[in-house]
N, C-alpha and C positions, 0 to 999 in steps of 0.2 A: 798692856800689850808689849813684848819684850822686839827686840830686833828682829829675832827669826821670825815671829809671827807675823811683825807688819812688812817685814819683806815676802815672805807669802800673800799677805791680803792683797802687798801693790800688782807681784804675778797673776792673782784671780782676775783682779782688773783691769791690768792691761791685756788678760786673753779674751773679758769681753766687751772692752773695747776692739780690737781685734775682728770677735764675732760678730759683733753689730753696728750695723751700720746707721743703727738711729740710734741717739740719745737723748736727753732731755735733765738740765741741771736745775735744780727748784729748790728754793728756800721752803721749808714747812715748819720752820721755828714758830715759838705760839702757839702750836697745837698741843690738845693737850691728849692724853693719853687714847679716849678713847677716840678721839678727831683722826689723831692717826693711825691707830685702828681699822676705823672705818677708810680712811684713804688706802693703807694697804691690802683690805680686801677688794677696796672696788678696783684698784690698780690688777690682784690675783686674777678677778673675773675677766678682768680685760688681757690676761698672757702679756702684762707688764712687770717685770722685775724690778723693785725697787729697793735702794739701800742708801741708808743715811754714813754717808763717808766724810773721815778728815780732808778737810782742803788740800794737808803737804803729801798725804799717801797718795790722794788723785794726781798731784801736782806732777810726783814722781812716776807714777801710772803714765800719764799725757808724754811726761820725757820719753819713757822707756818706749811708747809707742814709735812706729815707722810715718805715722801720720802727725804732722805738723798741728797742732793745738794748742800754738800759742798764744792767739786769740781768746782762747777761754781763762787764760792766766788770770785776769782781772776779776773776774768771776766767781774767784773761787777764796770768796772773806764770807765769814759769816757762817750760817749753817746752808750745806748744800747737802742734797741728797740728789742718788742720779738716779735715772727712769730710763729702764732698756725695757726696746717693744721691735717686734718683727715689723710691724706697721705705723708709717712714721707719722703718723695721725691721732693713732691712739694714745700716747699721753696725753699729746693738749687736749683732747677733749672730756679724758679724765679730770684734768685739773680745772678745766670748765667746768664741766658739770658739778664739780667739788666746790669751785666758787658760788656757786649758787646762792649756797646755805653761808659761807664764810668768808673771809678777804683772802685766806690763802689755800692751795702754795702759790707764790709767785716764782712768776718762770724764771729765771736766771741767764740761760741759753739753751741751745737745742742743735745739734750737729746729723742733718740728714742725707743720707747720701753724697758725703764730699763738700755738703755746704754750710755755712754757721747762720743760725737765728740769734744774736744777740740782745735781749734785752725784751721784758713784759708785753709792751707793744706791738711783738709778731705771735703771740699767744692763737689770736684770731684766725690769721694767713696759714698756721701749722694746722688749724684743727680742721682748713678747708681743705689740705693737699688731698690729691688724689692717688691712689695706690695704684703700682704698676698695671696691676690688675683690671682696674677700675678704670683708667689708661688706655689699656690694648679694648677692651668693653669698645669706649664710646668710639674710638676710631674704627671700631669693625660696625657699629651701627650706624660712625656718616658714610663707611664706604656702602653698607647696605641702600643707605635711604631712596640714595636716585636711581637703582634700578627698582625698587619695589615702587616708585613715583611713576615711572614707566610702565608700570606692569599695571599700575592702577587704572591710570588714564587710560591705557589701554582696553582697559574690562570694561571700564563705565564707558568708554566711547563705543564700542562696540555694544553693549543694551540700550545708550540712548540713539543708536545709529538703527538699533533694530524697532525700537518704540515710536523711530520717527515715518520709516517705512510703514509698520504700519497701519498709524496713524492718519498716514499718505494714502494707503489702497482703501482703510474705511470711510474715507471722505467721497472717493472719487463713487462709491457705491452709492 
């Protein structure tokens, strides 16, 4: 890769860093061909994007960004490859489910919406977040609940108010 190229590739990456607002940096060294393979189709199936990138062209990628990522400095020895997903859920649970069968990839870090997941150990805590979506859902189902608790007790009090009545005129016969 000459100079012009990898100063293009850093542009490709700092415009999606830029674009996306989740990432995810994961070792997948060890694998062997067809291992990865299979990780980048199941990553395809999931609308993950994945690329096995140099450390220094990220490095200078991370500079070139407006967003402060120097945090992830540390990060980036070794083989990294990054994982861009619209849903900041879906890699880890790729790479979960990927563990299954193998030890890797291991996570490395993970930057979602403005915040960093540093290190293997929050693998877990990323694959439970919840999507904006998923989000705005259950708060419109607690605001639901206590009127439809009211509407209920309402229904059932009025047929066992009508069962009792008459219950009450078939006695007094």
């Amino acid at each position: 890769m000459n100079k012009k190229e990898k100063n293009e590739f850093i542009d490709v990456l700092n415009n999606m860093l830029e674009e996306n607002k989740n990432f995810y940096l994961a070792d997948i060294s060890g694998l062997t061909a067809d291992q990865s393979n299979a990780l980048r189709r199941l990553c395809y199936k999931q609308n993950i994007t994945i690329k096995v990138v140099k450390n220094t062209l990220l490095k200078k990628a991370f500079d070139k960004n407006s967003i402060d990522f120097e945090q992830l400095d540390d990060m980036l020895k070794g083989n990294t490859s990054i994982m861009f997903a619209e849903t900041a859920k879906a890699p880890a649970n790729v790479i979960k489910n990927f563990r299954k069968k193998l030890d890797k990839p291991i996570l490395k870090a993970a930057h979602i919406e403005d915040e960093f997941y540093i290190g293997d150990n929050n693998l877990s805590l990323l694959a439970e977040l919840k999507s904006k979506n998923e989000l705005i859902g259950d708060i419109i189902t607690l605001l639901q609940s206590p009127a439809k608790n009211v509407i209920s007790s309402l229904q059932s009090s009025s047929s066992k108010l009508s069962g009792i009545v008459k219950a009450l005129s078939d006695k007094k016969e």
